[in-house]
N, C-alpha and C positions, 0 to 999 in steps of 0.2 A: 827286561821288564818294561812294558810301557807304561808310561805315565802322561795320565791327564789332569789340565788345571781344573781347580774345584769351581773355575766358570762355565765348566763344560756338564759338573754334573744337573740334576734334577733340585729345581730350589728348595723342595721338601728334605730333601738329602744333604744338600749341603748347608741348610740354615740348622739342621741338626747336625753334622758332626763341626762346625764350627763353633754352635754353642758349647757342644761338648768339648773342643777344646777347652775353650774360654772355662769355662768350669774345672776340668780338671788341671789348669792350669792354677786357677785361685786354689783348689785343693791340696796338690802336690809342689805346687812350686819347680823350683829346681830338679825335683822326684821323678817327672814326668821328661824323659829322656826322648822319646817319639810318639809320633801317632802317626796312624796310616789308614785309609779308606781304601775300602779291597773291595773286588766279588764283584758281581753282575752289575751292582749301581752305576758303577765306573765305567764300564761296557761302551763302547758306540753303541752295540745294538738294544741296552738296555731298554726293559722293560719302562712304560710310559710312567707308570706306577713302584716307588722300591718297595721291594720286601723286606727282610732284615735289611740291616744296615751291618756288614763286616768290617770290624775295626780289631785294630790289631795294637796292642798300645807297649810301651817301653818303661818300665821306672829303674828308677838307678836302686832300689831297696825296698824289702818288702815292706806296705802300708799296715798302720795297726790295725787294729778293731774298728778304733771309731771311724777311719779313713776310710777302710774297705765299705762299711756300711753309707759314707757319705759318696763315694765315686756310685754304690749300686743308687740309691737316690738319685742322684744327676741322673742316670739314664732312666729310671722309671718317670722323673719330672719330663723331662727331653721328650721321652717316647711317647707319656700322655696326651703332651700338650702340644707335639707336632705331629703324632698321627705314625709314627714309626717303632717298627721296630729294630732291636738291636742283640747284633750276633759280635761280643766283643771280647778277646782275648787280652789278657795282662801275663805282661812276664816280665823277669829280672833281666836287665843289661848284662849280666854275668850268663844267661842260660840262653838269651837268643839265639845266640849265632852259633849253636849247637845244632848235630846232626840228627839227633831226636827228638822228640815233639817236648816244647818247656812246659815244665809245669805251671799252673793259675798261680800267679803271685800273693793272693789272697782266699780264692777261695779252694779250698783243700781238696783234692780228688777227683777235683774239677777236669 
């Protein structure tokens, strides 16, 4: 897997999933086990412009109602007001490192 520093990505890119840490850190706390920046943005040859923004995120336990609705918040806030969009995956630290695809930790059918 390569990995590049979030100095390397696009400042639209990465002033958004930094926020969205910082956010879903005040939300989750402890909860929020990982996050990761995926897909094309990360790219050397990325696009000059991102499109979605792939994020893949970790919690140690699923979030309630009112959590689930405040994590989609942040990213509609985020998305508005920096101009991105966002393609973001949530799942349980129990279901990651599974061989089939985890299910959305919060939203259902997902």
């Amino acid at each position: 897997m390569l990995s590049v520093s979030l100095d390397e990505i696009p400042e639209v890119a990465r002033a958004a999933w930094v926020r969205l840490r910082d956010e879903l850190h005040t939300i989750l706390g402890k909860d929020l086990v990982a996050l990761w920046a995926h897909g094309g943005t990360t790219f050397p040859d990325r696009p000059r412009r991102p499109g979605d923004l792939d994020t893949y995120a970790v919690l140690a336990q699923p979030p309630g109602d009112q959590t689930g609705r405040r994590i989609d918040e942040a990213h509609a806030v985020i998305g508005r007001e920096g101009g991105v969009a966002w393609d973001a995956w949530y799942v349980l630290a129990g279901d990651a490192g599974r061989r089939e695809k985890p299910s959305h930790a919060f939203h259902e059918g997902r």
